[in-house]
C-alpha positions as CSV (number, residue, x, y, z in Angstrom):
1,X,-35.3,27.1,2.0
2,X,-35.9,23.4,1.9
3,X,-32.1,22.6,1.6
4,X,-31.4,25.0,4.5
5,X,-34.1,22.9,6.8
6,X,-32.3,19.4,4.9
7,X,-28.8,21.2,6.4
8,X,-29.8,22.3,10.0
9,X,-31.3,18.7,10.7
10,X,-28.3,16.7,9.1
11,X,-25.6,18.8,11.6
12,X,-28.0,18.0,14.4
13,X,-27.9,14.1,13.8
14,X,-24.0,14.8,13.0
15,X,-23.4,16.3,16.4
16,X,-25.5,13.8,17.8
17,X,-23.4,10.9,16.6
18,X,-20.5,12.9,17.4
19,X,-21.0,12.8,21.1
20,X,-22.1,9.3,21.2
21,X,-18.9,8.3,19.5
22,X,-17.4,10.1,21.9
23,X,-18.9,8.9,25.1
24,X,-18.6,5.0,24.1
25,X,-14.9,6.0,22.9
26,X,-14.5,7.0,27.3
27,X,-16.7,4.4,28.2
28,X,-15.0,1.6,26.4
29,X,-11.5,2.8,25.4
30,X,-12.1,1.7,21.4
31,X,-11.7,4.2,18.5
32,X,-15.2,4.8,16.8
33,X,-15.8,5.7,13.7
34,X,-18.8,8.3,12.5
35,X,-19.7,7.3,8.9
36,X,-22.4,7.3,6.4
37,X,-23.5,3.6,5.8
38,X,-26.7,2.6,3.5
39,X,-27.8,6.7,4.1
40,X,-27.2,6.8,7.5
41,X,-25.0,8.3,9.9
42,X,-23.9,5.4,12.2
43,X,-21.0,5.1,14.8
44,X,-19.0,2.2,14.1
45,X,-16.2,0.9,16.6
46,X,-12.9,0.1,14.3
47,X,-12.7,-3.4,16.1
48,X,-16.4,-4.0,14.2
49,X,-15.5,-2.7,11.2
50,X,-12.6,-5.0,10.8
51,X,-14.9,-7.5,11.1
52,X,-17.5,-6.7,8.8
53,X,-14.6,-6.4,6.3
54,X,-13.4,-10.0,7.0
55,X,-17.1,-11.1,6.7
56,X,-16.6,-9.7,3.4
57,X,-19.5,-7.1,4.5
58,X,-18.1,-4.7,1.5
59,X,-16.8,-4.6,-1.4
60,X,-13.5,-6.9,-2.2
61,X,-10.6,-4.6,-1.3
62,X,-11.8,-2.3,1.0
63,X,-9.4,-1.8,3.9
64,X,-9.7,0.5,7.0
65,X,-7.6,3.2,5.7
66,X,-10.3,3.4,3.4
67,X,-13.2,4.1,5.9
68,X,-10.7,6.6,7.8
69,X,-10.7,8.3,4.5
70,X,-14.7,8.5,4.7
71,X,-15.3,9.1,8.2
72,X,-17.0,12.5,9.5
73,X,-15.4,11.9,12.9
74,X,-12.9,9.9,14.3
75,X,-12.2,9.7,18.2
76,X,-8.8,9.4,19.6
């Protein structure tokens, strides 16, 4: 019961960050990104990303292609 409640709230912060991926993705033209980072679901443009990855934000190595890998959603 319990990890049916866990389920029902995680798809409602999913959609959630869905749609505001979406939205800034018409309101600004830049791809976003829905990930999990540190536990949480965040939206992520890729333009950011690239620079937490030059700011050496993650592990050595870790490219883009990676995080398109991991993402939940990815607007066009």
């Amino acid at each position: 019961m319990l990890k049916k409640i866990k389920n029902i709230l995680f798809n409602r912060r999913l959609r959630r960050a869905i749609r505001e991926a979406n939205e800034l993705s018409a309101l600004t033209g830049l791809r976003y990104f829905v990930l999990i980072l540190d536990g949480n679901l965040k939206v992520v443009s890729k333009r950011r990303l690239k620079q937490l990855i030059d700011s050496r934000r993650f592990r050595r190595g870790t490219t883009i292609h990676d995080f398109e890998k991991l993402a939940l959603h990815i607007t066009v």
